[in-house]
Every structure is written in structure tokens, then in C-alpha cells.
C-alpha positions in Angstrom: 52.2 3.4 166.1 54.7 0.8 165.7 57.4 2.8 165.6 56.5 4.9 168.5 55.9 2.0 171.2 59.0 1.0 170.5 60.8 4.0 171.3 58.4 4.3 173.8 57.4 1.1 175.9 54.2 1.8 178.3 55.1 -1.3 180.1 58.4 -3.5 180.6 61.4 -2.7 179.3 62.5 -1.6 175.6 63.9 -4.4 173.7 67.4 -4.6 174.2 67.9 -1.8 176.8 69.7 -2.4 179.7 68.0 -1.8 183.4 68.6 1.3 185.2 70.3 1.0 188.7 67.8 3.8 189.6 64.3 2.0 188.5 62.0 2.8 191.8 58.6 2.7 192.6 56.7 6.0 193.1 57.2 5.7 196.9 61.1 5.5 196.4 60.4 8.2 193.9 58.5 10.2 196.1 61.1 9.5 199.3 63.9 10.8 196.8 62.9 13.9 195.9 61.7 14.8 199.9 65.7 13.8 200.5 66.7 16.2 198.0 64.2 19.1 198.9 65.5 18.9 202.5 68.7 18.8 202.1 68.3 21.7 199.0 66.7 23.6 201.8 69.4 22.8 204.5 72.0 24.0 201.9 69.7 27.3 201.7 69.7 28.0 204.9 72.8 27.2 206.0 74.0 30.1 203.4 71.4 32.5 204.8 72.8 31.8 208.1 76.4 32.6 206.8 74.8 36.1 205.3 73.2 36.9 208.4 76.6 36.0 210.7 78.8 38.1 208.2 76.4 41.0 208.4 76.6 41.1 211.9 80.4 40.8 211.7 80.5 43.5 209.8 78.3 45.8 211.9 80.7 44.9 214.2 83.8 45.9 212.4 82.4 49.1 211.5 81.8 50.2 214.9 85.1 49.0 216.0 86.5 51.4 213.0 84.9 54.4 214.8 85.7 53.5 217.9 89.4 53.3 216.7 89.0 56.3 214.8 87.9 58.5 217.9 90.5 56.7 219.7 93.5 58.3 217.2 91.7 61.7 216.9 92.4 61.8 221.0 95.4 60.3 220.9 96.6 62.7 218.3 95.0 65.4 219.9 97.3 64.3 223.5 100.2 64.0 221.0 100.0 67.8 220.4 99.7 69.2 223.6 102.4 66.9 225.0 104.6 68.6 222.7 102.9 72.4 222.7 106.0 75.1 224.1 104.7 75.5 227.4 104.2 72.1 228.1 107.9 71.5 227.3 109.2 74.6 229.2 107.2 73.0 232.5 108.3 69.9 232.2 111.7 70.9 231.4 111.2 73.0 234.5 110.0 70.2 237.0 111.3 67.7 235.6 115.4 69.0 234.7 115.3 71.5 237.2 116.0 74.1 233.9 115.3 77.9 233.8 114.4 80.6 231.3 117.8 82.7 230.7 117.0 86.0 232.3 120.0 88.4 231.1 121.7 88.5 227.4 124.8 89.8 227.2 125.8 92.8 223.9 128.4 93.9 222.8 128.9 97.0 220.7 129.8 96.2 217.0 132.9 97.9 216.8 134.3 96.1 219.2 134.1 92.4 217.6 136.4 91.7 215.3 135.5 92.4 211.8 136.1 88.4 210.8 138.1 85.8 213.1 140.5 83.7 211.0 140.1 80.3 212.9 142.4 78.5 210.2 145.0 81.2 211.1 144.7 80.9 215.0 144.9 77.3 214.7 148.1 77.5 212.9 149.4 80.2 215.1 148.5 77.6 218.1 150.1 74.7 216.4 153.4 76.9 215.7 153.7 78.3 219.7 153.0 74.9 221.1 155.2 72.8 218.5 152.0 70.4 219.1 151.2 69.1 214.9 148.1 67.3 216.1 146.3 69.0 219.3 143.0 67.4 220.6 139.8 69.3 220.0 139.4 70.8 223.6 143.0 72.1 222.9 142.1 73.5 219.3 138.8 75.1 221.0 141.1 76.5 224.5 143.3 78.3 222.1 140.8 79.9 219.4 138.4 81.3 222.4 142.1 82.5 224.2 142.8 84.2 220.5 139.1 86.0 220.3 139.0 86.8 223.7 142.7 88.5 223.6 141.6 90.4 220.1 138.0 91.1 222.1 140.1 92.9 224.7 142.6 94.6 222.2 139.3 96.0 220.4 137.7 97.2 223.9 140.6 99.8 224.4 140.0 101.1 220.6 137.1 103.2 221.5 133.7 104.0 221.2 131.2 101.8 219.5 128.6 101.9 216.7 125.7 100.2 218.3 124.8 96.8 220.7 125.6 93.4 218.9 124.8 90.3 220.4 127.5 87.9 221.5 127.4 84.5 219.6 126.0 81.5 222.6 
């Protein structure tokens, strides 16, 4: 027994122990572990209040989703008939002052020329002229001059073998 109340005093300190900084009576005891309950609750419910907030954030961002969501589904839905054909052709209309084409013009096959050599009427330009490096409008002048003079030569051939259209 000895053995045991010195390991384990009832009163008084051991025998060569130092004191605790912490030795309090019950009611400093008692005060302590209120403090710590309270504030171990405070801690509680501050995190149920940051569960609760973040739910309701989230409920919130959900419905903002959907709302977005319908948003693009109309938006998308504008997109399409903004660009539909007959919205186009109106607002070409009213807007540029444009017009459907009302005639096309055919030719009979036989008439065209079986294949126009542009190379060759380019050359044949650049030969009459003397002119090595012509501009593009002059290049385009004499290749619809060349077609249009072996249109005409082809006109006073003859008949033809059916309606082609003309190239636009």
C-alpha cells in the first residue's frame, strides 16, 4: 500500500514532483470546462451556419443555371430564325433595297464554245497590245471581248442542240 500512495498521493503533492501551472479548485474546474463547452458549441454552430448559407447558395446557383439555360435555348432559338432564308431575303429587301432576279438568260449549247483557252487569249492580248504586264481589269476587258467575239462567230453557225445556261 506503500507503494501505491506513493504513486498515488490522496493529499499534497508527490514527493519530488513539481506543481502544475494548472492546479485549480473545483469551481475553476468547473468554470473551465463551461468555457470550453461554449465555445465547443459556438464552433458548432458557427459551421452549421456555414452549411446552412452554402446550401442556400447553392439553391441559388442552381436556379440561376436554369434560368441561364432557358435564356440560351431562346437565344439560340432567335439565332436561327435571324438567319432562316426568308428572313434574309426581307431584310436584304428593306434593308439593301435588293430584288429576286426575275429572268435568266440561255443559250443553246452549240453555240458556246466547246472550251475557251483563257491562257491563249491572254497571250493573244498581250501580243496586239505590246502591253507584257496588263492590269487585271485589262486582262478581264479582253478575255470577255475574245468570248463574246467567238459567242457571235458561233451564233451565225446554226441551229442548236438544246438551252444551256450562261455562266453569272
Amino acid at each position: 500500500m506503500a507503494a501505491v500512495s506513493r504513486l498515488f498521493p490522496i493529499g499534497g503533492q508527490a514527493a519530488g514532483r513539481l506543481p502544475w501551472p494548472l492546479d485549480l479548485p473545483p469551481i475553476g474546474l468547473v468554470c473551465a470546462s463551461i468555457v470550453c463547452i461554449v465555445v465547443a458549441a459556438l464552433l458548432y454552430l458557427t459551421q452549421v451556419s456555414r452549411v446552412a448559407t452554402s446550401g442556400y447558395d447553392l439553391a441559388h446557383l442552381e436556379y440561376r443555371r436554369e434560368q441561364l439555360k432557358r435564356e440560351h435555348q431562346q437565344l439560340l432559338f432567335e439565332l436561327a430564325s435571324l438567319q432562316s432564308i426568308g428572313h434574309v431575303d426581307q431584310a436584304a429587301a428593306r434593308e439593301l433595297g435588293m430584288a429576286q432576279a426575275h429572268t435568266e438568260t440561255f443559250l443553246p449549247a452549240a453555240t458556246l464554245p466547246a472550251a475557251l483557252d483563257i491562257e491563249a487569249a491572254i497571250q493573244a492580248e498581250e501580243q496586239e497590245t505590246g502591253d507584257i504586264h496588263p492590269t487585271w481589269r485589262q486582262r478581264l476587258g479582253a478575255l470577255i471581248a475574245r468570248v463574246q467575239s467567238k459567242l457571235d462567230r458561233t451564233d451565225n453557225a446554226g441551229p442548236s442542240a438544246g438551252p444551256a445556261r450562261l455562266p453569272s
